[in-house]
Structures are given as structure tokens and as C-alpha cells.
C-alpha positions as CSV (number, residue, x, y, z in Angstrom):
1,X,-6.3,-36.7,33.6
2,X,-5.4,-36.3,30.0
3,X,-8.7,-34.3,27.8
4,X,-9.9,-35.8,24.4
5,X,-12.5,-34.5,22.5
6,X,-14.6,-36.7,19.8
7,X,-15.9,-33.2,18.7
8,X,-19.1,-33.1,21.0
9,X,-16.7,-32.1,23.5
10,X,-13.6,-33.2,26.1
11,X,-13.9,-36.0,27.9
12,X,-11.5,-37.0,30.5
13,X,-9.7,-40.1,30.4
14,X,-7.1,-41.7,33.2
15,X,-3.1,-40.8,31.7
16,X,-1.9,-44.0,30.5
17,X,1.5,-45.0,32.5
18,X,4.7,-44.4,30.7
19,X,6.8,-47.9,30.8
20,X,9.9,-47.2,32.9
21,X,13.0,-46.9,29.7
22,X,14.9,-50.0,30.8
23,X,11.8,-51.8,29.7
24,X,11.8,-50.3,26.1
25,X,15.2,-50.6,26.0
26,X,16.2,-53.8,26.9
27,X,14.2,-56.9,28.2
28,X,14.7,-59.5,30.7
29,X,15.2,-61.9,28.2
30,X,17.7,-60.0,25.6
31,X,18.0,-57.2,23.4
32,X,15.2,-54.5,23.0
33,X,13.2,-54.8,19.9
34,X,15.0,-52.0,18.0
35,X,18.1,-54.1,18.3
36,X,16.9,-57.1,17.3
37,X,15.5,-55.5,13.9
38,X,19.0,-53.5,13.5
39,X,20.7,-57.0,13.7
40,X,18.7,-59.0,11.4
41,X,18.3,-56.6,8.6
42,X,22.2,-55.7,8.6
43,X,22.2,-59.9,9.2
44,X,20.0,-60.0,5.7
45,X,22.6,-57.7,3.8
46,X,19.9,-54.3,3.5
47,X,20.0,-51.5,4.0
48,X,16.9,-49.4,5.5
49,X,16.8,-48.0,2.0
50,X,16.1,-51.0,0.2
51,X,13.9,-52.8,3.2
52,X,11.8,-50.1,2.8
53,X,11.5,-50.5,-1.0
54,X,10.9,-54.1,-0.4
55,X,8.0,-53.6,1.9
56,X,6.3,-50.1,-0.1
57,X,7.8,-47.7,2.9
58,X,10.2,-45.0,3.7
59,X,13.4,-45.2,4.6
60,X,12.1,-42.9,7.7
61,X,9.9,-45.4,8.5
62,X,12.4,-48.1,8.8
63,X,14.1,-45.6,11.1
64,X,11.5,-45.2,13.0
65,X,10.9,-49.0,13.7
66,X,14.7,-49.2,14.4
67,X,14.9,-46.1,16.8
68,X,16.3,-46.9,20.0
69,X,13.4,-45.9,22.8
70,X,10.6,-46.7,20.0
71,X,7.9,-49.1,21.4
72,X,4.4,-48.5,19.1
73,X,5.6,-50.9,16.6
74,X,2.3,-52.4,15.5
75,X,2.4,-56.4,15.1
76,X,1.5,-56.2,11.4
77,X,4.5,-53.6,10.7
78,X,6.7,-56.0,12.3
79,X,5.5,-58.5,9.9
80,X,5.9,-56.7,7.1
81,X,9.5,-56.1,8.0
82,X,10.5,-59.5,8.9
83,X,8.7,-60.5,5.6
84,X,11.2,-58.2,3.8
85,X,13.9,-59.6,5.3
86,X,13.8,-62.3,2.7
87,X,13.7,-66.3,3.6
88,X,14.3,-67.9,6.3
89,X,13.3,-64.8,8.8
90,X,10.6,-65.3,10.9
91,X,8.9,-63.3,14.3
92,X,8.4,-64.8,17.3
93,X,6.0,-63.1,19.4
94,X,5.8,-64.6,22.7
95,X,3.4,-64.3,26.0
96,X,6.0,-63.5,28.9
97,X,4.2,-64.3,32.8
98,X,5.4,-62.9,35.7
99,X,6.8,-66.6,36.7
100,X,9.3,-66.2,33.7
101,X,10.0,-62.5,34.6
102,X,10.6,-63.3,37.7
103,X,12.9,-66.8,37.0
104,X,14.9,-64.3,34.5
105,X,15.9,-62.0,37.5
106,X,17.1,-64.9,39.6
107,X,19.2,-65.8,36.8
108,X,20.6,-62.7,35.5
């Protein structure tokens, strides 16, 4: 049980499960996320320097989207980044059942 406190005191909350790393890493159905933005910004010609600048962030930040292991991107930071990628970028966020997980195993 993990403790957090909203300042009248701890309550106890259930640990939330860590996702095995393969799954961070790499998915059934290609690279992980991290690679994917690595690819299409070096694909666009920036660097994190100037995506950042593009988008009103760090370079850290753009690190930190890119790191390998990194999975709290939120769905409107991705937006902003693919926005700064320049035209003809887009993200495609898709819903993945266990039917297509488990059709992806049979055929990898």
C-alpha cells in the first residue's frame, strides 16, 4: 500500500502495477514511442533544440519525451510535438484489443 496525504492526513491507496519494460520499450506492433518521436523529428531535420523552441519548451523536455524507458507522455504534449514537427506530421493514437495483441504474437 503506497501512503498519500491531502493534508488532513495519509490515506492508503492500492500500489499501482509497474508495466513489465518490454512493454515501454517496444510494442507488439513496432517501435516504442520514444523511437518513434527520435525518428520523425531527426526525419523533420530538428534538432531537440529547435523543437523545443518551436513548441515554447526545453530542450530537457524534448529529452525527456525522447528518453528511452519514458512512458508519462501526456496526449496533449505529444500533440504539441508532432505539431512542431512542421506539415504533413500527424499522431495516430489508436485503441489496441487483446484480439489484435494476441493476432500480433501469432505473427511475430
Amino acid at each position: 500500500m503506497t501512503q498519500e496525504s491531502d493534508g488532513g492526513g495519509a490515506t492508503n491507496l492500492p500500489e499501482r502495477p509497474t508495466p513489465p519494460r518490454a512493454s515501454v520499450r517496444r510494442t507488439a506492433y513496432g517501435p516504442g514511442m520514444w523511437e518513434q518521436l527520435i525518428r520523425a523529428r531527426h526525419y523533420a531535420g530538428l534538432t531537440q533544440e529547435e523543437l523545443g523552441r518551436r513548441i515554447g519548451v526545453t530542450q530537457a523536455q524534448i529529452a525527456r519525451l525522447e528518453k528511452h524507458g519514458y512512458d508519462h507522455q501526456s496526449l496533449s504534449s505529444l500533440r504539441r510535438y508532432v505539431g512542431g514537427l512542421g506539415p504533413g506530421f500527424a499522431l495516430d493514437v489508436r485503441i489496441i484489443t487483446p484480439e489484435d495483441t494476441a493476432e500480433a504474437r501469432r505473427d511475430g
